[in-house]
C-alpha positions as CSV (number, residue, x, y, z in Angstrom):
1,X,56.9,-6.3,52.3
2,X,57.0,-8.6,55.2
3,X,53.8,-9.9,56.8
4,X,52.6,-11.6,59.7
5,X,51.7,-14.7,59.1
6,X,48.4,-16.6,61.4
7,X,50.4,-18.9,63.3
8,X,52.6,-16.0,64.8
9,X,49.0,-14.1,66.5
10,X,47.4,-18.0,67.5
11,X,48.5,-16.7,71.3
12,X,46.0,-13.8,71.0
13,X,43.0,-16.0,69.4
14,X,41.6,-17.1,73.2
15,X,41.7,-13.8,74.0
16,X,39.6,-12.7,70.9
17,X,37.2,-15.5,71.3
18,X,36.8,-14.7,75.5
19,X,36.2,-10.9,74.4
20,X,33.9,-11.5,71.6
21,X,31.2,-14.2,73.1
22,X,31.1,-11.7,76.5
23,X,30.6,-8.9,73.9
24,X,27.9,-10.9,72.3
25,X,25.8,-11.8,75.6
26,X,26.0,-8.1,76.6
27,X,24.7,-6.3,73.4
28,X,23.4,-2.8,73.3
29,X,21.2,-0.5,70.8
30,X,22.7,2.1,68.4
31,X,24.0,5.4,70.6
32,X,23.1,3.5,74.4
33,X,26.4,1.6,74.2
34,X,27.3,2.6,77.8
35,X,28.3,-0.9,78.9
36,X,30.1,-1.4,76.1
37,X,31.8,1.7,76.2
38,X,33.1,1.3,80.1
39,X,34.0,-2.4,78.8
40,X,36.5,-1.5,76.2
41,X,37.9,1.2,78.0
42,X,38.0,-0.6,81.0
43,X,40.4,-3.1,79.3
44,X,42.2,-0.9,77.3
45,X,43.2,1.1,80.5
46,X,45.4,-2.1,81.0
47,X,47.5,-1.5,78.5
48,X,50.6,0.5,79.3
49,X,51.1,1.9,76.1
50,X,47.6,3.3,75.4
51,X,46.3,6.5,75.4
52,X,42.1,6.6,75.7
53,X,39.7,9.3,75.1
54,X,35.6,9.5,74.1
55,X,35.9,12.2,71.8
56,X,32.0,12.4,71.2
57,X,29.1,10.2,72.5
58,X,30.0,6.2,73.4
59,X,33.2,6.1,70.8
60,X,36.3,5.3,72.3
61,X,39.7,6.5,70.5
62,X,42.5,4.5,71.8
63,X,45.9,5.4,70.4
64,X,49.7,4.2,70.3
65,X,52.0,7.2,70.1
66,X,55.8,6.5,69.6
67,X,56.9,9.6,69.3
68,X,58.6,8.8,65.7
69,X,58.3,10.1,62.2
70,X,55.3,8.3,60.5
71,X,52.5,8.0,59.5
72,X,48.8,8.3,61.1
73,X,46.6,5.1,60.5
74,X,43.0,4.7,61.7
75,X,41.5,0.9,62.2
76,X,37.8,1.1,62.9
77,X,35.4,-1.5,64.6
78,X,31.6,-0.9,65.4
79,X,30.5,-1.4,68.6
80,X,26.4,-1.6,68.8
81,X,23.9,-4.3,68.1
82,X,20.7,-4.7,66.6
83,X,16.5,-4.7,68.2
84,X,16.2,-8.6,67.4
85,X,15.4,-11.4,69.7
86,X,18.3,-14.0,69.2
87,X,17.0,-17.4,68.6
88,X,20.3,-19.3,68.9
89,X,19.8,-21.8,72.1
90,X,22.5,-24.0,70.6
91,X,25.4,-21.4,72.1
92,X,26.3,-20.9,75.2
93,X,26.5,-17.2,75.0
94,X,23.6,-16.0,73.7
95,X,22.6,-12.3,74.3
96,X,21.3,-11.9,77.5
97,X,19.6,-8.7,77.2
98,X,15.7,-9.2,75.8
99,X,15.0,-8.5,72.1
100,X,18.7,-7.3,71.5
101,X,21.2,-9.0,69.1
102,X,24.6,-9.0,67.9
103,X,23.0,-9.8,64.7
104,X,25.7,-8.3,62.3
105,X,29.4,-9.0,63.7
106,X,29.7,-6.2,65.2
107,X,30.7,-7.9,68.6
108,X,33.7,-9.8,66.6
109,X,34.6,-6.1,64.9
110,X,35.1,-4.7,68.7
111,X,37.2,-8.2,69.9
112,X,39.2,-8.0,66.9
113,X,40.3,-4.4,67.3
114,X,40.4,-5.1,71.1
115,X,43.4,-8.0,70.0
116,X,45.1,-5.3,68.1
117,X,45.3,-2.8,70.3
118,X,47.5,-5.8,72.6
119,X,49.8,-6.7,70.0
120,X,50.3,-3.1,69.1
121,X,51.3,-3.0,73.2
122,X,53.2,-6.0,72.8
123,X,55.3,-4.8,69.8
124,X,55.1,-1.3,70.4
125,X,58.9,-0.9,69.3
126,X,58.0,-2.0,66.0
127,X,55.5,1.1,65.7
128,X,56.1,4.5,64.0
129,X,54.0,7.2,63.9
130,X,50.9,6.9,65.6
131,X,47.8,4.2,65.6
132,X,44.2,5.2,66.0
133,X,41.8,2.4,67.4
134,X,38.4,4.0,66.3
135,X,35.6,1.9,68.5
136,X,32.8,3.6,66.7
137,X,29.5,4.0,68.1
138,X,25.9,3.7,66.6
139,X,26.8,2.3,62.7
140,X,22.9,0.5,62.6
141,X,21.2,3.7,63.0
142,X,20.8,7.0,61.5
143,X,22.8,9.7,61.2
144,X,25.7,7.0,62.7
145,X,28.4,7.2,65.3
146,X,30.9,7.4,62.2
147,X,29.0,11.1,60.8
148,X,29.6,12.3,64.5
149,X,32.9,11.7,64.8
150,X,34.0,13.0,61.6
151,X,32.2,16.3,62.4
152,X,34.5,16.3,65.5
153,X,37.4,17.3,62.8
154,X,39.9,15.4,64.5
155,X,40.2,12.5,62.2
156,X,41.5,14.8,59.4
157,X,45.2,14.5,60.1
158,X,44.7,10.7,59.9
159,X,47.1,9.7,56.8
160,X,44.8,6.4,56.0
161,X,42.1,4.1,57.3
162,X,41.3,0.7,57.4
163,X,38.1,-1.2,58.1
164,X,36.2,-4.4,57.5
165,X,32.9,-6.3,57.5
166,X,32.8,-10.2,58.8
167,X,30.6,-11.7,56.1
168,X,28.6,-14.5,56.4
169,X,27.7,-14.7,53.0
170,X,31.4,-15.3,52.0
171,X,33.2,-18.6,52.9
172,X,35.8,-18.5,55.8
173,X,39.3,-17.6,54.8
174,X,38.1,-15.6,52.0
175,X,38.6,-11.7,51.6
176,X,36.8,-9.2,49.5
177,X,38.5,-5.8,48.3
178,X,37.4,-4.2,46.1
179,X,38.3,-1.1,43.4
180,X,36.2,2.0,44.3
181,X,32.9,1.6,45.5
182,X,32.5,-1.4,47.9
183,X,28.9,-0.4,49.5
184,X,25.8,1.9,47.9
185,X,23.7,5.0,49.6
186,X,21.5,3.8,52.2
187,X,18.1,6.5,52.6
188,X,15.0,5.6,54.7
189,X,11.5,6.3,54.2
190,X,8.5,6.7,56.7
191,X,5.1,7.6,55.3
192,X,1.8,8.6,57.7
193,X,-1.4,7.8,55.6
194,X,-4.4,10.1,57.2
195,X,-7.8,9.0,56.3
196,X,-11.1,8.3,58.1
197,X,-12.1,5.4,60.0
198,X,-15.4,4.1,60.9
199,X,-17.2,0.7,60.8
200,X,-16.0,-1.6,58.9
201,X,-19.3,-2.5,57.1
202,X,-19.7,1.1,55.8
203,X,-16.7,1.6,54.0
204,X,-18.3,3.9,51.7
205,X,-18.0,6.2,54.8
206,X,-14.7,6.0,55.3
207,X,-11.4,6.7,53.7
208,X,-9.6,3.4,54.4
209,X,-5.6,4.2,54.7
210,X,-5.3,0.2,54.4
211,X,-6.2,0.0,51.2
212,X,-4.0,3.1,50.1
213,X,-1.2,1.9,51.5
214,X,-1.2,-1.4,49.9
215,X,-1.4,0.0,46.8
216,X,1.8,2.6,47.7
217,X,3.6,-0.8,48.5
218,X,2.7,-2.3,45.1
219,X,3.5,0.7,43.1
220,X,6.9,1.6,44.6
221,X,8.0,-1.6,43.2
222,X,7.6,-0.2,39.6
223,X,10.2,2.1,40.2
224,X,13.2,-0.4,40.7
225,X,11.3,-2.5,38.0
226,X,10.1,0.3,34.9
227,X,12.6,3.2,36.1
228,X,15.7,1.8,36.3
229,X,18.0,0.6,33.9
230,X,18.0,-3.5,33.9
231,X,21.9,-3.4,35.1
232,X,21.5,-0.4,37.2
233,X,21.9,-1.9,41.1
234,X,18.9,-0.5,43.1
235,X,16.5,-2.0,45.9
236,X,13.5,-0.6,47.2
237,X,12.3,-2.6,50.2
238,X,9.3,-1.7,52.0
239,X,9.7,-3.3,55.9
240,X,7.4,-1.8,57.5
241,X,3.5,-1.6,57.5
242,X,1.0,-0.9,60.5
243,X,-2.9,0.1,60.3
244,X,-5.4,-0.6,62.7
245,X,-5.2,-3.4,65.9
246,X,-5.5,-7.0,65.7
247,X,-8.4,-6.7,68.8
248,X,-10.4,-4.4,66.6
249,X,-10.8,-5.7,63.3
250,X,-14.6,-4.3,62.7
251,X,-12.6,-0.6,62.7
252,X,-11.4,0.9,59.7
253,X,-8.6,3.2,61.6
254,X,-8.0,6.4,60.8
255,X,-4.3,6.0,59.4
256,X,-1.6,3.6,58.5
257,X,2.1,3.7,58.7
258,X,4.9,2.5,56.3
259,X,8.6,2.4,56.2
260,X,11.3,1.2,54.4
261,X,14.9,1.0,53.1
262,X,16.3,2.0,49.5
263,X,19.8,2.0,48.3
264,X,21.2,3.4,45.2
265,X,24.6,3.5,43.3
266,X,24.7,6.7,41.4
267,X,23.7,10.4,42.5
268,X,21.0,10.2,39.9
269,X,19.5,7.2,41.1
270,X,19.3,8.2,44.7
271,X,17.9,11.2,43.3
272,X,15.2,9.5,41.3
273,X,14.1,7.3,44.2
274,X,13.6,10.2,46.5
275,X,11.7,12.1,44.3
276,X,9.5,8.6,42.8
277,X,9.1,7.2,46.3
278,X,7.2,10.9,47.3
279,X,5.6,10.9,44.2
280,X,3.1,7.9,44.4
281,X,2.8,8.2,47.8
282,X,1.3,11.9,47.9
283,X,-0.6,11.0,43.9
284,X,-2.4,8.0,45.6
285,X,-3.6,9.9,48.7
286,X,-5.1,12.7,46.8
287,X,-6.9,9.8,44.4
288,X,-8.4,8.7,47.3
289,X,-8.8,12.3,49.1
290,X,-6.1,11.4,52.0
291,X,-3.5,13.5,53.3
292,X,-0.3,12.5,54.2
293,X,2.8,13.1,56.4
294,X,6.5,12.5,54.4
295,X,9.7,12.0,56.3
296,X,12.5,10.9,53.6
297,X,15.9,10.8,55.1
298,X,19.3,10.7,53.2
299,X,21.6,8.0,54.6
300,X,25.0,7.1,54.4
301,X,26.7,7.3,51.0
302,X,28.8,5.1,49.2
303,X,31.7,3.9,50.6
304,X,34.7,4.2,47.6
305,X,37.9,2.5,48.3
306,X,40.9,4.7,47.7
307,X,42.6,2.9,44.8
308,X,46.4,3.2,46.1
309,X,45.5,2.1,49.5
310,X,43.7,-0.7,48.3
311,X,46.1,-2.3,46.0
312,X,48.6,-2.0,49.3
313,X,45.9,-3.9,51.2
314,X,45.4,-6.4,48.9
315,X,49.3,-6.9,48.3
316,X,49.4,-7.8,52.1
317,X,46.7,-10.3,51.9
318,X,47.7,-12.1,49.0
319,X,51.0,-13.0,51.1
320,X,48.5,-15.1,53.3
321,X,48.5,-18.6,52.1
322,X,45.5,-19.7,53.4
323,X,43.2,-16.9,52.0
324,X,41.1,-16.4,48.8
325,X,41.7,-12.8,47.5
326,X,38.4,-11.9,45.6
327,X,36.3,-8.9,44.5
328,X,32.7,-9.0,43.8
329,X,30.6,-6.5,42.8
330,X,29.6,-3.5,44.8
331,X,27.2,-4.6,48.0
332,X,24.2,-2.7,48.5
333,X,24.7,-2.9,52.0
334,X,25.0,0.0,53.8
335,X,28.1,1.4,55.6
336,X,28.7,4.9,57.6
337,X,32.3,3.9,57.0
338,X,31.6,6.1,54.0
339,X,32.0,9.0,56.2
340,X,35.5,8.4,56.8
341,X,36.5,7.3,53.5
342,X,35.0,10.6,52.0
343,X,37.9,12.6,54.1
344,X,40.5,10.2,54.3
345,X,42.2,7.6,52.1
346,X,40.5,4.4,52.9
347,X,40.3,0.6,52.4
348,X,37.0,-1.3,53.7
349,X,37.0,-5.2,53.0
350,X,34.6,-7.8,53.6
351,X,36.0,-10.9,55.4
352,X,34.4,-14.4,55.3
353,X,33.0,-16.1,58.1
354,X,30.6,-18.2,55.8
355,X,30.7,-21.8,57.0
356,X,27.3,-24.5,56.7
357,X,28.9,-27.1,58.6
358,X,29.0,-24.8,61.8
359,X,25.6,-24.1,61.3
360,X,27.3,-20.5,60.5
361,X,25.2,-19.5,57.3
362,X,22.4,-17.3,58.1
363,X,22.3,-13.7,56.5
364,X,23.2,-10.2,58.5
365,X,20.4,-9.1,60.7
366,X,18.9,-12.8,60.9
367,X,17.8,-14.3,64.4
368,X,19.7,-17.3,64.3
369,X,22.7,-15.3,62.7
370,X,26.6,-16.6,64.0
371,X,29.5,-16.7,62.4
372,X,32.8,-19.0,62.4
373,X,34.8,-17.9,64.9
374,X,37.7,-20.2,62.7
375,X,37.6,-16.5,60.2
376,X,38.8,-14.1,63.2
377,X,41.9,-14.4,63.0
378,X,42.2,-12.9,59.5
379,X,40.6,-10.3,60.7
380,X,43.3,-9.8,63.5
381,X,46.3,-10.5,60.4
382,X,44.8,-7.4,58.3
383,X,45.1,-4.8,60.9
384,X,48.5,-5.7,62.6
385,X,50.0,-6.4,58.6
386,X,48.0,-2.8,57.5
387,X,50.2,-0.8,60.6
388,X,53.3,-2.2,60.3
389,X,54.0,-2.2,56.6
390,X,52.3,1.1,56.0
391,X,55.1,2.8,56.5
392,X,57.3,0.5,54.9
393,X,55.3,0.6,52.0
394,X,54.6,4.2,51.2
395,X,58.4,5.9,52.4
């Protein structure tokens, strides 16, 4: 195996860095990524040896094909952003579209690819087979860009596909591939409680859906607390509770709302939750002689790394001398990657952009999140090393 090495793709790193910081002023919401969309495939129409097509919603598929014997190989980026104000005056690029943030990398995924899809131009004597750029639309929200594009059934001939996850939580120049499952099962919950309002003086007239749902909130902790198994890996997190208005606060309202996340890492588990998480919330309402309204929605699933393709992936990047190889345990993250991987061999690695003295340390989905744009290039070294020794690798 012979690999690319970072100092052979420095001429593509301005490039990167131009694409992903007008990417990140620009961000869009989960299935609206029109601008995005007509970006990308604006600058991909440059490229003389692409072929582009939106095979469903804002995706963009841009391919390389040689017309010689070998294999098909997806890379995927994600495209959308997140509904977060961005509280990062320190850059000169921060999103310039209200309450809308490139909160989780995504921007850098897109550049990266972007870069790839030039050097695959570039070198496009080097390539056999055929290459699949996959600029997925809507991973933050369900059902996700990657469940629609797999139900197109045109990624099924695909032979393997690679993906990967900038990290801020691990350390630039660090990798993390793991053996099987790399992500858990993300679900969703959203619970309406209906009681009866009046004054808030009188509450013995009333049936407060405050007060229940408080007490659903504290009880659903029990579950990840009395039901699971100490090492089982589980989270319940309730993020979102609404009753009443802050200019009426001598009303008892008539209902409350709550929401939340929960990811699981067996089928049993996400069974469990689903069925614990209905449980209290329809046993407290009748204690208190409320109805209620349900809506429990099944997620993405795990993401499992094929375990051939993987130990291919991580041959390449332990020829990179500058990189820690590591695997920790499986996130529970979530990841419509999974789709893919559960119809095609697959490799999804987390890649560190973790650096404190670059102010470059704040968690996924934070306000003030950034990453070091020092780690990019790695990124850029996994996809070009992934096509061309693929078919080097597995004659």
């Amino acid at each position: 195996m012979s690999v690319i090495q970072r100092e052979a793709l420095r001429t593509y790193e301005p490039q990167l860095i131009k694409y992903r910081r007008y990417l990140h002023q620009y961000p869009e919401l989960s299935f609206e990524e029109t601008a995005t969309r007509d970006f990308i495939t604006a600058e991909m129409s440059k490229l003389q040896h692409a072929t582009i097509s939106h095979p469903i919603g804002n995706a963009i598929l841009v391919k390389f094909i040689t017309g010689k014997p070998g294999p098909k190989i997806g890379l995927r980026g994600d495209i959308d952003a997140l509904a977060i104000e961005e509280e990062r005056d320190d850059i000169d690029f921060k999103s310039k579209n209200p309450g809308k943030m490139h909160a989780c990398g995504h921007d850098a995924h897109t550049a990266i690819l972007m870069m790839a899809c030039h050097y695959f131009n570039d070198h496009f004597d080097q390539l056999t087979g055929e290459v699949w750029a996959i600029f997925q639309h809507a991973e933050e929200l369900l059902p996700g860009g990657a469940q629609e594009l797999v139900a197109t059934g045109i990624f099924q001939d695909l032979d393997f596909i690679y993906g990967h996850h900038l990290w801020t939580l691990l350390p630039t120049g660090t990798i993390d591939l793991k053996d099987g499952a790399v992500t858990s099962n993300t679900d969703i919950y959203t619970a309406k409680i209906l009681g009866k309002g009046g004054h808030s003086s009188e509450p013995q007239n009333c049936i407060d859906p405050v007060i229940i749902a408080a007490q659903i909130v504290s009880q659903m902790q029990t579950i990840v607390a009395r039901q699971l198994a100490p090492l089982e890996a589980g989270v319940l997190s309730n993020t979102y509770i609404q009753g009443g208005r802050k200019n009426a606060l001598n009303v008892i309202p008539n209902f409350a709302e709550i929401g939340g996340s929960v990811r699981s890492t067996t089928p049993e588990m996400r069974k469990l939750f689903q069925k614990s998480i209905t449980k209290i919330i329809q046993s407290t309402c009748d204690n208190f002689d409320a109805t209620c309204e349900i809506d429990y929605k099944l997620g993405y699933s795990m993401t499992n790394n094929n375990l051939e393709k993987t130990a291919f992936v991580r041959e390449i990047a332990n020829q990179f001398p500058e990189t820690t190889v590591i695997a920790n345990p499986t996130y529970l993250a979530g990841e419509d990657f999974s789709a893919f991987a559960e119809i095609i061999p697959a490799t999804f690695a987390f890649i560190g952009v973790g650096n404190a003295e670059k102010d470059c340390l704040y968690p996924h989905h934070h306000p003030k999140f950034n990453m070091d744009e020092d780690g990019f290039l790695l990124g850029l070294q996994m996809f070009v090393n992934v096509v061309l020794n693929y078919p080097r690798y597995f004659k």
